[in-house]
MMTF fields as JSON, N, C-alpha, C and O atoms, coordinates in Angstrom:
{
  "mmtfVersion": "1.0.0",
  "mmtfProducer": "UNKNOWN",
  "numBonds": 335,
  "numAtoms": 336,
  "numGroups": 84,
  "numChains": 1,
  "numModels": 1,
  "chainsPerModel": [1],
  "groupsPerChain": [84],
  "chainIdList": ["A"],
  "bondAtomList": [4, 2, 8, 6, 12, 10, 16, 14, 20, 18, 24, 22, 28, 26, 32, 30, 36, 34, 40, 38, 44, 42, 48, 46, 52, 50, 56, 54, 60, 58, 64, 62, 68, 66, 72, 70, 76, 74, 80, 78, 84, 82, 88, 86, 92, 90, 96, 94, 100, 98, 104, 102, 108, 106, 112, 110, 116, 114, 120, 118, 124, 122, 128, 126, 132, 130, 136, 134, 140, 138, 144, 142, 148, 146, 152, 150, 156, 154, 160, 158, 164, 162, 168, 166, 172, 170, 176, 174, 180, 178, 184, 182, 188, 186, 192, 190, 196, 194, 200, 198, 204, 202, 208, 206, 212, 210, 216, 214, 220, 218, 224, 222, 228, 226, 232, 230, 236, 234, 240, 238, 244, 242, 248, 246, 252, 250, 256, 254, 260, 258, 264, 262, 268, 266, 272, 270, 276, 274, 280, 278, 284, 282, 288, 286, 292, 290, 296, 294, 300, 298, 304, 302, 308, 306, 312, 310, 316, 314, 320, 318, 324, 322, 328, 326, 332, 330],
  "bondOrderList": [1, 1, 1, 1, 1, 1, 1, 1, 1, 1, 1, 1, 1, 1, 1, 1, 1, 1, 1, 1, 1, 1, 1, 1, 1, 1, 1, 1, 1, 1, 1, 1, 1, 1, 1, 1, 1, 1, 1, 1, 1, 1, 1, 1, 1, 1, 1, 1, 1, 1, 1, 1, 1, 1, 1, 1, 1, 1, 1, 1, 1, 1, 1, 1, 1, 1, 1, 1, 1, 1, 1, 1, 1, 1, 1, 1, 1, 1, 1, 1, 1, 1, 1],
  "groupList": [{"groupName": "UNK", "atomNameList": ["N", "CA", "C", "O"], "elementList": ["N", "C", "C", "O"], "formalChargeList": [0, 0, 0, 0], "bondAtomList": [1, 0, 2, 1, 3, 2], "bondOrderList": [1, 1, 2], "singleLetterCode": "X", "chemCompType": "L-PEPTIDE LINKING"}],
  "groupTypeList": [0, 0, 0, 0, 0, 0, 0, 0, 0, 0, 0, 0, 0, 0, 0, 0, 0, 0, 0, 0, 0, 0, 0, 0, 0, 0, 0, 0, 0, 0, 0, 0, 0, 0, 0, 0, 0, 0, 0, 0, 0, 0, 0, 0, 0, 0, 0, 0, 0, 0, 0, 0, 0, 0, 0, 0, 0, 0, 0, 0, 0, 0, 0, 0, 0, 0, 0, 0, 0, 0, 0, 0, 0, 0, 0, 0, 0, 0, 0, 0, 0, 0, 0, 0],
  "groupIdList": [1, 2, 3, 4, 5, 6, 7, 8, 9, 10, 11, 12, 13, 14, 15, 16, 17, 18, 19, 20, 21, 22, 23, 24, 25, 26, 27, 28, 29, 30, 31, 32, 33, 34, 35, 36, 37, 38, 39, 40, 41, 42, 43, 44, 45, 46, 47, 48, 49, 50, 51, 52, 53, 54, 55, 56, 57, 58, 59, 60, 61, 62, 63, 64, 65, 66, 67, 68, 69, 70, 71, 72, 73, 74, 75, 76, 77, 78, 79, 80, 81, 82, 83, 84],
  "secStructList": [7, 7, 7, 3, 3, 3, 3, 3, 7, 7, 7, 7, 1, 1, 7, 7, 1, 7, 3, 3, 3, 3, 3, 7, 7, 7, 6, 6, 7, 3, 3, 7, 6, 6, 7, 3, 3, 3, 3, 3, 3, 7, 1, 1, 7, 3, 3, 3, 3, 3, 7, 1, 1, 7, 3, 3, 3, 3, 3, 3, 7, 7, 7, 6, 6, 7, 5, 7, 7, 6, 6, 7, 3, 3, 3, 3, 3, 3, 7, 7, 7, 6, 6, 7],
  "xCoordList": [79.338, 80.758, 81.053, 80.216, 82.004, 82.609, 83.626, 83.859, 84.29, 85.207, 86.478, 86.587, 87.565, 88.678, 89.447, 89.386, 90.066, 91.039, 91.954, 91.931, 93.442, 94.512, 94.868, 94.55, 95.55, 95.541, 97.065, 97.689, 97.856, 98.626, 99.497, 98.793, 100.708, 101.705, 101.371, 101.716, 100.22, 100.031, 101.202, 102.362, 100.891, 101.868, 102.93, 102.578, 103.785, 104.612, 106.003, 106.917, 105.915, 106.708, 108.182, 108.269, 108.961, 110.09, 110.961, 112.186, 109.821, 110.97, 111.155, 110.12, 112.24, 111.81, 112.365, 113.049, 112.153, 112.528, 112.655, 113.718, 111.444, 111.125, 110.684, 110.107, 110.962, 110.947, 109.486, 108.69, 109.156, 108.158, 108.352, 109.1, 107.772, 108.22, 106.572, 106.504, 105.656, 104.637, 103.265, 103.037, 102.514, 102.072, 100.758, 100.783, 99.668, 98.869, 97.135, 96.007, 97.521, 96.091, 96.761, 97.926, 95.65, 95.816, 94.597, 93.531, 94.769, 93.854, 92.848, 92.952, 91.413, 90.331, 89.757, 88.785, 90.929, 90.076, 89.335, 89.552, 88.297, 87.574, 88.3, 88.732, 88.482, 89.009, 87.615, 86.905, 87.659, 86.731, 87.722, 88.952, 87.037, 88.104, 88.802, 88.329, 89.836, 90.601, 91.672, 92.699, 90.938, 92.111, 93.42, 93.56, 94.553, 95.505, 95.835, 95.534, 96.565, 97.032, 98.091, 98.218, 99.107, 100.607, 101.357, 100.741, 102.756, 103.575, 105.085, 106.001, 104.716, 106.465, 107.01, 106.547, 108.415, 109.596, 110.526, 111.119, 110.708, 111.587, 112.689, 112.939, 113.927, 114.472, 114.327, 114.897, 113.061, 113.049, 111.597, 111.261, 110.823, 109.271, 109.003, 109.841, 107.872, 107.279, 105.828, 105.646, 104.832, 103.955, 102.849, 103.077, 101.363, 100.84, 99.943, 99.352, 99.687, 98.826, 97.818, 97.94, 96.931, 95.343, 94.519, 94.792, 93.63, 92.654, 91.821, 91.322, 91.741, 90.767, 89.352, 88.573, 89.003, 87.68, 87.762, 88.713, 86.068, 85.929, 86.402, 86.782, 86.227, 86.523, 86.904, 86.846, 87.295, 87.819, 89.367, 89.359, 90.466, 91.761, 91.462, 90.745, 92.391, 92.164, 93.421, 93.688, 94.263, 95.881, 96.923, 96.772, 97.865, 98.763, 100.208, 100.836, 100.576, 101.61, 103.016, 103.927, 102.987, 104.136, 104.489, 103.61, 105.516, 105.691, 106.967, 107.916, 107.064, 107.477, 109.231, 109.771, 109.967, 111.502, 111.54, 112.637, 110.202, 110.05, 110.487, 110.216, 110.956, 111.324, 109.973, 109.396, 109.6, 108.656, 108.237, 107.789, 108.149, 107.921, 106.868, 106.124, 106.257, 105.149, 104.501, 104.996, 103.281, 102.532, 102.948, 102.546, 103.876, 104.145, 102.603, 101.899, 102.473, 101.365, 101.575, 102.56, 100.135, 100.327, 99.582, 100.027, 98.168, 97.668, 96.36, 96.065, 95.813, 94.198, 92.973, 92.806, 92.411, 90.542, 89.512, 89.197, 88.839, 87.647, 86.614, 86.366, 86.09, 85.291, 83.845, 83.809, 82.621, 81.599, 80.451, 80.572, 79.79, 78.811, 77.933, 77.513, 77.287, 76.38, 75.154, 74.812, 74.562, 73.634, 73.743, 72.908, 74.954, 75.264, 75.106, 75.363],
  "yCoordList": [-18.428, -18.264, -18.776, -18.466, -19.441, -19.983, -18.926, -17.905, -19.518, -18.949, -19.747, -20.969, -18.768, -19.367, -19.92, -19.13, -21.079, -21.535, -21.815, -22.556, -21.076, -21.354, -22.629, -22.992, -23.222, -24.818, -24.553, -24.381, -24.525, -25.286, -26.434, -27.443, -26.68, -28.062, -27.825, -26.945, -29.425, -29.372, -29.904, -29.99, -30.223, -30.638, -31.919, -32.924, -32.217, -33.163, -33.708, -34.208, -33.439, -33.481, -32.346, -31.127, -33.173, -32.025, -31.962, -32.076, -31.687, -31.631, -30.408, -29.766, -29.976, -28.904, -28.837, -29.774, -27.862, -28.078, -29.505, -30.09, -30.032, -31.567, -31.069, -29.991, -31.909, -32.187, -32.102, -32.881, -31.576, -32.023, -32.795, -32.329, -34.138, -34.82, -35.018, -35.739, -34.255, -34.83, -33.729, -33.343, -33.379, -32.177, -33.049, -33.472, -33.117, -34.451, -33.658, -34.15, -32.601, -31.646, -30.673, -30.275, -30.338, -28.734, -27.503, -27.88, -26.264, -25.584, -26.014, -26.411, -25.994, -26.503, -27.682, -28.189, -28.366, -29.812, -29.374, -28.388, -30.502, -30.768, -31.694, -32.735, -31.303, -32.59, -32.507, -31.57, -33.807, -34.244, -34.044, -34.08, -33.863, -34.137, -35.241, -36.206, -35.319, -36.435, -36.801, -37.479, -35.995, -36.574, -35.857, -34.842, -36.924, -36.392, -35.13, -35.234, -33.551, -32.74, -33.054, -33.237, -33.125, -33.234, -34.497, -35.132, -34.656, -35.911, -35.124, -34.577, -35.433, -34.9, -36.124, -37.216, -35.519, -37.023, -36.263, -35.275, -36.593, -36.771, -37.309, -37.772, -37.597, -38.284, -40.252, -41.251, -39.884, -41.129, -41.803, -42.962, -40.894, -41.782, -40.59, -39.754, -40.69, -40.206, -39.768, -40.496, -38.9, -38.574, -37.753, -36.663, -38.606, -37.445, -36.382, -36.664, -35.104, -34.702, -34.099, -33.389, -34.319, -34.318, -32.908, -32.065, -32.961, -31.644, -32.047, -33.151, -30.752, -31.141, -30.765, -31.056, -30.058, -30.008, -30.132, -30.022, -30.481, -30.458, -28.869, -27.91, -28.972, -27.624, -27.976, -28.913, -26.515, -26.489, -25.907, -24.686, -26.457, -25.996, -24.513, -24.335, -23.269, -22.007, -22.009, -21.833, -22.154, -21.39, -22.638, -23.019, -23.108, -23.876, -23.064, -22.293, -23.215, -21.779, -22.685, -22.23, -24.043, -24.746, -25.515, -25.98, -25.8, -26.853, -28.029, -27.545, -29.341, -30.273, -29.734, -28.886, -30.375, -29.643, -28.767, -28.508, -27.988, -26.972, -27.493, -28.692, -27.09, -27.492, -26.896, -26.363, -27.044, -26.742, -26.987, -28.134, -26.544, -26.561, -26.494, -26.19, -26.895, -26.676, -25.529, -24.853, -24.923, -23.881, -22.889, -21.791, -23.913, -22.793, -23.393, -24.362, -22.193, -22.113, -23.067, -23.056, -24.082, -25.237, -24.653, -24.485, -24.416, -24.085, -23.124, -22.9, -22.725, -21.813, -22.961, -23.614, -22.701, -24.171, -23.243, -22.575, -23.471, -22.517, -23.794, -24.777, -23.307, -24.017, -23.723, -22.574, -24.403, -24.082, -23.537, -23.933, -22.881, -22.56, -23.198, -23.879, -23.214, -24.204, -23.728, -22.566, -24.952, -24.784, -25.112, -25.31, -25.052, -24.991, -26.036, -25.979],
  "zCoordList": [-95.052, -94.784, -93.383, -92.536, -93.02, -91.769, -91.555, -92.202, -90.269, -89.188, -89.568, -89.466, -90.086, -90.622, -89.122, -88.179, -88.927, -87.515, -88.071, -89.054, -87.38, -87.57, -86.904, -85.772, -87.752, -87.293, -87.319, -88.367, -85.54, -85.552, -85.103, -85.052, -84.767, -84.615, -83.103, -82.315, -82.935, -81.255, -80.198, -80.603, -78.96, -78.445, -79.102, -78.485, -79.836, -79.899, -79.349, -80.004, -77.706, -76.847, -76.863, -77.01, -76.69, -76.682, -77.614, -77.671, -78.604, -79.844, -80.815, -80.994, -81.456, -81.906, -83.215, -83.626, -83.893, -85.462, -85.771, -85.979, -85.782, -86.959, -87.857, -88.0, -88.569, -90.508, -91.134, -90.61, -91.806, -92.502, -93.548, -94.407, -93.789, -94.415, -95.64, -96.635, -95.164, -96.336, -95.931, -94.785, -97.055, -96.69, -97.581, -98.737, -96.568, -96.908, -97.263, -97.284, -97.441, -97.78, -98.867, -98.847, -99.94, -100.743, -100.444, -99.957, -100.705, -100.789, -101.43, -102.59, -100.588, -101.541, -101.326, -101.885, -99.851, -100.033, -98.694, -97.99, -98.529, -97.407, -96.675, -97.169, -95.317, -94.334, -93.127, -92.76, -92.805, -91.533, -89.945, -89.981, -88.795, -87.676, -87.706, -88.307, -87.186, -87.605, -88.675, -88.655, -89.719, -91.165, -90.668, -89.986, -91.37, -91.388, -92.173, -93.362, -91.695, -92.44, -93.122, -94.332, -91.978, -92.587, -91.563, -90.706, -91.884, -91.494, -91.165, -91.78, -89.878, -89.183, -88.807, -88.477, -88.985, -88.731, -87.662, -88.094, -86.393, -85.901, -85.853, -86.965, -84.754, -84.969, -84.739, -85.178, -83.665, -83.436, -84.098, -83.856, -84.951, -85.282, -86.442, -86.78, -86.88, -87.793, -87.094, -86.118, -87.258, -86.769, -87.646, -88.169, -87.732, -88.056, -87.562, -86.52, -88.13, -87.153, -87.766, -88.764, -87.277, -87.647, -87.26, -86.406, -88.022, -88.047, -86.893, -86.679, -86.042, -85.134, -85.161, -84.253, -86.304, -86.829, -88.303, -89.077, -88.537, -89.935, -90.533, -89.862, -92.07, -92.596, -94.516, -95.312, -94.476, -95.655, -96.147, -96.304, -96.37, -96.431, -97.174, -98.158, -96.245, -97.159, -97.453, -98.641, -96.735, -96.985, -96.267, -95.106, -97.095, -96.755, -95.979, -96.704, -94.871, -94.718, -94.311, -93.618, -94.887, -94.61, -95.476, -96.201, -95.633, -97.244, -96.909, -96.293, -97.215, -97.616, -97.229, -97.939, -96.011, -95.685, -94.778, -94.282, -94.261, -93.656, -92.108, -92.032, -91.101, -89.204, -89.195, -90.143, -88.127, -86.899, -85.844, -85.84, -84.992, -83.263, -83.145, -84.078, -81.341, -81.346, -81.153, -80.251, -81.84, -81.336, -83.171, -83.557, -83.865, -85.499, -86.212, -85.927, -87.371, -87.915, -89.248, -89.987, -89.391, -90.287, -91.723, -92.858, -91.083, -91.982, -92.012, -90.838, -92.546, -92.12, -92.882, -93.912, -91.766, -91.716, -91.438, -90.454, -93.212, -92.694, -92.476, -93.174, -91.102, -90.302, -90.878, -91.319, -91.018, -91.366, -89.697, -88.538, -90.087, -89.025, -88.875, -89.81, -87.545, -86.828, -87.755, -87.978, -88.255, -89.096, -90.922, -91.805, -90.878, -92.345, -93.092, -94.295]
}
C-alpha cells in the first residue's frame, strides 16, 4: 500500500476561477511524473498540469466546467513506497 497525495492546482499565476476544460485521468489509471492530469483554460491560454509524482489515480474531486484557483483540490495519488 502507498501514501495517498493530494494533488493540487499549483501556482498558475494570478488567476482565479479558470475553467476546466478536460479531465485527462480516471480512477484506476497509472500516471508517471509528468503526465498530464487535467487542462485549464484561462482567458488568455490553455494549460496543462501535470502529476508531480508517479502513482495511481484514487479519487477524482473535480470534473469537466468546474473554476479553480490555486492551492483547490484536483485529485488523490496513491504514491507507491520506496521499494515497491
Amino acid at each position: 500500500m502507498g501514501t495517498v497525495q493530494e494533488i493540487q492546482v499549483p501556482d498558475i499565476g494570478d488567476f482565479k476561477g479558470v475553467d476546466v476544460i478536460e479531465v485527462l485521468v480516471s480512477p484506476g489509471d497509472k500516471v508517471a511524473a509528468e503526465d498530464p492530469l487535467i487542462t485549464l483554460e484561462s482567458d488568455k491560454a490553455s494549460m496543462e498540469i501535470p502529476a508531480p509524482t508517479a502513482g495511481v489515480v484514487k479519487e477524482i474531486k473535480i470534473k469537466v466546467g468546474d473554476k479553480v484557483s490555486e492551492g483547490d483540490l484536483v485529485l488523490l495519488l496513491e504514491t507507491a513506497e520506496a521499494g515497491e
